[in-house]
N, C-alpha and C positions, 0 to 999 in steps of 0.2 A: 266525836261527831259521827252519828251512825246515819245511813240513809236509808228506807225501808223498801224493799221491792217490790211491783204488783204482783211478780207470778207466784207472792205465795211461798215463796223460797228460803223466807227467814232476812235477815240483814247482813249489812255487806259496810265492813268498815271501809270509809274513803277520807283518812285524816291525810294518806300521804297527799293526794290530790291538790284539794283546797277547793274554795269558788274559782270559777273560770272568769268572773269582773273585773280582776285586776292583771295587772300588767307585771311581766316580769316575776310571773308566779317560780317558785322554786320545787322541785320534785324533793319530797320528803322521803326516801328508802329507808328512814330510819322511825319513822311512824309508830309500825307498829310493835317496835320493839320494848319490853315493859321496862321503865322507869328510863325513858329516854328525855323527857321533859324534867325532870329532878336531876337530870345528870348536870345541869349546867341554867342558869339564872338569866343569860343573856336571849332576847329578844330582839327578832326585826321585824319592824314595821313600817309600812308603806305608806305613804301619803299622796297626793295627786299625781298620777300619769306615772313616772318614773323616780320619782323622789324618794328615796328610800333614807332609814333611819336606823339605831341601833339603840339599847336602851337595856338598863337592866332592871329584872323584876325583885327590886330588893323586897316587896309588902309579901314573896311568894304566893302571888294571886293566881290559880287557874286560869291556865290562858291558855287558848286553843286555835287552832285555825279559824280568821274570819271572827275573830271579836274587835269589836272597835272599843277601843282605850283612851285615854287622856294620857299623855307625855307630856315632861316637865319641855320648856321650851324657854327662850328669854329675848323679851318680859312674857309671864304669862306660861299657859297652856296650849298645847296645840293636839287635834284630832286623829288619829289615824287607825290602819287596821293590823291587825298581825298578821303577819305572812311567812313567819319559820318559830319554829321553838326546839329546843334542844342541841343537839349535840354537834349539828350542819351552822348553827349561827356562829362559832370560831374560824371556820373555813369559809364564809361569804365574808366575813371580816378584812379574812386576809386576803382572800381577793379581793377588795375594795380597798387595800391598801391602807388599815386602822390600825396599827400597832398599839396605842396607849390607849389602855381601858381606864386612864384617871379622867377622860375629858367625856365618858357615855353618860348620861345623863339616866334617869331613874322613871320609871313608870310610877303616875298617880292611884286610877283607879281606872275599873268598866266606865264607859262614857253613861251618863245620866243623860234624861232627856231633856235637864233643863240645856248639857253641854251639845245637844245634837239641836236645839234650836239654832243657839246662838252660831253654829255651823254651819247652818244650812244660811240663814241672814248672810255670815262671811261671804258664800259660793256664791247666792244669788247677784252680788255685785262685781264681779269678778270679772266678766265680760264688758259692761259699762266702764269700770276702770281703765281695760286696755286699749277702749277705742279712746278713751278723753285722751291720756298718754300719748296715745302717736300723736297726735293734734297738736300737742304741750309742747312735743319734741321737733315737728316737724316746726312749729314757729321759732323755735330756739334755732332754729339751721342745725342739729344735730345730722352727723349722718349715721344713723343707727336705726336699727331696728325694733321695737316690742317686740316679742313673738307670745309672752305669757303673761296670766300675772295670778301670782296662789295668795291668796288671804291664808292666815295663820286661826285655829280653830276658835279663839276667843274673839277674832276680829281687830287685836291689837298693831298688828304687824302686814304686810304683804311686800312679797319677793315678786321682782318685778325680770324676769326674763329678756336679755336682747342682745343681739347679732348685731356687730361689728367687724367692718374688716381692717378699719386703722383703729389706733387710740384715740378712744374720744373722753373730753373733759364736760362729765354729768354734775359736776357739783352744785352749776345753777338749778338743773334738772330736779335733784333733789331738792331743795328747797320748796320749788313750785308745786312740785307733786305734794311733798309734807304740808304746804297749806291750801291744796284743793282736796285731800283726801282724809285728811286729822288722823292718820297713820303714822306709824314706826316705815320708812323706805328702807328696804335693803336690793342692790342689784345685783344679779347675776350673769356675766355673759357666757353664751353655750357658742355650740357653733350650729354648723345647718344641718347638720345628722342629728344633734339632741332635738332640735325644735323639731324636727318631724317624725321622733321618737315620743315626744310630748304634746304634738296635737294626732297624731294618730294618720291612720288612713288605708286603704286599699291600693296594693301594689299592680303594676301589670300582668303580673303571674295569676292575679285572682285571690290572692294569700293577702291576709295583714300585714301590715309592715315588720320585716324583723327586725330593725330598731324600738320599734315599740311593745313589741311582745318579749324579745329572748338576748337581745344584743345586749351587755351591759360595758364592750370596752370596742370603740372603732377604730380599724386600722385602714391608715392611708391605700386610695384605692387609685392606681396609676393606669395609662393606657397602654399599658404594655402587657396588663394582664387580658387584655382586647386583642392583644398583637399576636399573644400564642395561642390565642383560643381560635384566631384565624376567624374574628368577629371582623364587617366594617365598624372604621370608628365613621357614625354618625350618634352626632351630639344627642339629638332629639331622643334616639332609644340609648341610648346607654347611663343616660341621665334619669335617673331618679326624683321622686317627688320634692326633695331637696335641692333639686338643682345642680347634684356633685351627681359623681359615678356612682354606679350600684355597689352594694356591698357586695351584692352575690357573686360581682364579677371573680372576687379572689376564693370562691369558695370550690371550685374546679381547675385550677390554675396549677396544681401541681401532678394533677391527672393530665393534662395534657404537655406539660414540659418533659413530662416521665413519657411518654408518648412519640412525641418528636424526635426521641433520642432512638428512634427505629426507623427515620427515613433521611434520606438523604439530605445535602445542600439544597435550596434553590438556586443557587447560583451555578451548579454541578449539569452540564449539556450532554446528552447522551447520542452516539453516534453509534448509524447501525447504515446497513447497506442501501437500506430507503431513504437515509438524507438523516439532517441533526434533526434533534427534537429538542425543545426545550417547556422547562416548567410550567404550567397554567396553573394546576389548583393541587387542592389534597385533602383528603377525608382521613382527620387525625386519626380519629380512634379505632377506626377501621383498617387502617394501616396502606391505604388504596391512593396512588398518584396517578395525576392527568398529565399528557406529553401534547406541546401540538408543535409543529412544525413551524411557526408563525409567532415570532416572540411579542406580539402586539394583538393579533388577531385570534380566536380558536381556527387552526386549521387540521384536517385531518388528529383528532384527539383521539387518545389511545391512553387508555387505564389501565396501567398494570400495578402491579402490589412492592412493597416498600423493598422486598426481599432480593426480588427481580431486579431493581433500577440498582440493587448492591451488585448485584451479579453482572448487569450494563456496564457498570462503572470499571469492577474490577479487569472484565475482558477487552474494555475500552485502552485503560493504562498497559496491557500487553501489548496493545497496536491490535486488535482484532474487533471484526465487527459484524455484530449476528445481523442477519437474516432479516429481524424485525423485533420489534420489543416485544411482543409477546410470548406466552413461554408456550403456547402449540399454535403451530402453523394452520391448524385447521381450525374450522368453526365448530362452536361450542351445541351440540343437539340442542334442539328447542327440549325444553323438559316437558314432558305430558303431564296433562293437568290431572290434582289430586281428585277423585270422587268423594267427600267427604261422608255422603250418605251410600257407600259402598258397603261397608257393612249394614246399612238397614236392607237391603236387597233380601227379597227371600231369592233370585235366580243367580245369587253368589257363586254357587257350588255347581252351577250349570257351565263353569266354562269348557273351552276345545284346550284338549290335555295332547299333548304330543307324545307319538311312540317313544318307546323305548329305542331305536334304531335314529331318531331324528326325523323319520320321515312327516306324512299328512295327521291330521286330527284324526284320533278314534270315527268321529262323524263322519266326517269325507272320506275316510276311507270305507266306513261300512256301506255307506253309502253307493260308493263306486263297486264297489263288492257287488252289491244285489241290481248293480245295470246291467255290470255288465257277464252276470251267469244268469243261466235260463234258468228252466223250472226245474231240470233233474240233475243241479248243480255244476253242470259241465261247462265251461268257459267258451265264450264264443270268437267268432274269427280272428281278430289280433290278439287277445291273448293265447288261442291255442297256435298262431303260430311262434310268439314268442316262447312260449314253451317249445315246442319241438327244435328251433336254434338250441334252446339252452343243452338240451338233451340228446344233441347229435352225437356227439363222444361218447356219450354215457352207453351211446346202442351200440356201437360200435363195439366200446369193450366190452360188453356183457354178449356179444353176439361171438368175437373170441374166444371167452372164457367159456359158452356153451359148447363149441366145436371142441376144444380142449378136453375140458372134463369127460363129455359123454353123458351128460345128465339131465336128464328128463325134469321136465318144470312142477316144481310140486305143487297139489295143488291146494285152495284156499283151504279153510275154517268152514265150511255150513255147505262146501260142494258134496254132498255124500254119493251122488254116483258114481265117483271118481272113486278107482283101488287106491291103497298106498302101494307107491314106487314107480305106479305107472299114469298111463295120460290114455284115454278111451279114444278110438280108433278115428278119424274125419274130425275130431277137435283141430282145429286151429289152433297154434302156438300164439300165445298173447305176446303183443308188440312193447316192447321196454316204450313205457313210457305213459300206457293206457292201462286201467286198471278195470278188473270186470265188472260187468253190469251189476250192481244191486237191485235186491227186489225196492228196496226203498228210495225211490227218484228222489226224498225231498232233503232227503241227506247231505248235512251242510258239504262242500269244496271243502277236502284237505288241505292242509296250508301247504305240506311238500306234496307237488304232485310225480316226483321223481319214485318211481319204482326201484324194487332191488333189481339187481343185475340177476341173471339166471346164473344157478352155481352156488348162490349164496346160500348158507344155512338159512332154514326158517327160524324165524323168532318163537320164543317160550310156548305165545301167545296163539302162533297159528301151525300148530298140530295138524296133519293129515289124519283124515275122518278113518274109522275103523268100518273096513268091511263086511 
């Protein structure tokens, strides 16, 4: 079976697949493997809702997914479609629990259209039949139920589906039905997960039923699997379209047993300097317990984690008792909210970076820079008197080490009136801590405005001018 693409791309084998109309489809992994259908004669085939059949292809007729066939049946012929070939129909076997392959009966041929009339005749009465039947049944004082009823593909036979929950004695049943219908009776009783596996339906989840799609064996569903999942039992939800428990309920039920095996008793009271607390709730999978003070009421509740209320427990049985249940005394920062469209910013790269020292942003301090120096960079009232504090000692020693030495203040880089060695006659001795005028006012502030001490070498850099 090939299916052709539009975009053009060639074809695209989907034998494992099958049609999606039928129920209880099987995934073929072994499709497309060559000669997988030669490896093995055996056939299954599907017939109304969930009825499945087994059959072997003694005429070795090509048979594919989605053909509809005639199978031998008794009395007669009966309809249906393939739904596995190959190497997978030994192992659905055996999960369906068919050991002897002397009782499979044999495929005829491709259905003819004379046999898809006579089949569709069968179907169209099918519906009519079940409602006469309750009718029949309910006058008999039966306490049972119809739930189905499958005509057989010749029209010879119908299997009459029905729910019981004691033993009931149908054999006048039969009779009545055999001479209002001029059929072969056979009965079948299910229970109330087949019948709603066999008429079908949409769950509360939005999904089709899994009994009617995938489920082929039900296992009893108790309210205990409610009880660790820390569900209420209320009847109305946990009750399915059958009227029993959901199947789904056991389909989680070991994730959360494996789960509970990381928090404590409920029964288990924690004692801590603020009074007992005792159990309210629990959030299994998240491993997160609620304490409230109030074993009836929520009173002051308090969430700590499974790990914690072990660590309660254990300091409780030394005879000691914390502080408070939780594991920091303090409150938790509010967290600041993400920007998601933070990187679409182009002003990203525009934020205030901090010094290297800790101190203000780059901005505020340039900022405070150019207030507060004039125009010929000099610092105005408070900071030049903060400077002068800082620089008390420094003139001090450097006013020593002048008397000391005996050394004449040498002078700058670009003075050239000045000799080397000496200092020209009514100069003023420069004050530790002031640095001489520039011709250029607009000259940024030094960042050290500390001068050398007098006495010091000059740097590389400032040479006394040649005479």
């Amino acid at each position: 079976m090939e299916y052709k693409l539009y975009n053009g791309s060639g074809k695209l084998c989907c034998k494992s697949c099958g049609k999606q109309d039928k129920q209880l489809n099987t995934y073929d992994w072994l499709a497309d493997i060559p000669g997988n259908t030669e490896e093995n004669d055996l056939v299954e085939v599907q017939f109304k809702n969930t009825r499945k059949g087994y059959f072997r292809n003694s005429n070795k007729i090509e048979l594919e997914k989605g053909d509809i066939v005639a199978v031998e049946a008794n009395p007669g012929h009966d309809i249906g479609v393939v739904t596995l070939t190959g190497r997978l129909v030994p192992l659905q076997m055996r999960k369906a629990n068919i050991k002897s392959e002397t009782d499979i009966k044999r495929i005829y041929r491709k259905a003819k259209p004379v046999d898809m009339e006579k089949y569709n005749e069968a179907k169209e009465r099918e519906h009519a039949t079940m409602i006469r039947a309750r009718q029949i049944a309910l006058n008999l004082q039966l306490n049972m139920k119809i739930g189905d009823v499958e005509y057989q593909g010749d029209g010879n036979k119908a299997i009459f589906y029905y729910i019981a929950d004691e033993r009931v004695d149908f054999r006048q049943l039969i009779k009545v039905l055999a001479d209002a219908f001029r059929v072969r009776i056979e009965m079948k009783q299910i229970g109330a997960r087949q019948e709603a596996g066999r008429i079908g339906g949409i769950g509360p989840c939005g999904r089709e039923l899994c009994c009617s799609t995938w489920m082929t064996s039900f296992v009893s569903v108790s309210t205990s699997a409610a009880r660790f999942q820390d569900i209420s039992l209320n009847p109305q939800k946990l009750a399915g379209q059958c009227a029993k428990l959901k199947c789904c309920l056991n389909y989680e039920v070991d994730c959360y047993v494996e789960a509970q095996k990381r928090l404590p008793s409920r029964e288990i009271e924690l004692e801590t300097k603020d009074g007992v607390f005792y159990f309210f709730k629990a959030d299994i999978l998240s491993n997160q317990i609620t304490y409230s003070t109030d074993k009836n009421i929520p009173a002051n509740l308090v969430t700590i984690s499974g790990r914690r209320a072990f660590e309660i427990i254990g300091l409780n049985k030394r005879g000691i008792k914390p502080d408070s249940l939780s594991e920091d005394s303090q409150r938790p920062e509010a967290k600041r909210p993400v920007d998601l469209l933070e990187q679409e910013s182009l002003t990203r790269f525009d934020r205030n970076r901090k010094n290297k020292n800790g101190g203000e942003n780059n901005d505020g301090s340039n900022k405070k820079k150019k207030k507060n120096n004039n125009g010929n960079g000099r610092p105005q009232n408070g900071e030049q008197q903060d400077a002068a504090l800082r620089n008390n000692g420094a003139k001090e020693q450097a006013r020593q080490g002048q008397s000391a030495a005996g050394q004449k203040q040498q002078p700058k880089q670009g003075q050239t009136s000045q000799k080397q060695g000496g200092q020209q006659p009514g100069q003023k001795e420069a004050r530790q801590g002031e640095r001489p005028q520039q011709q250029n006012n607009n000259r940024r502030p030094l960042r050290n405005n500390t001068p050398k001490p007098q006495g010091e070498r000059p740097a590389a850099n400032d040479k006394p001018a040649q005479a």
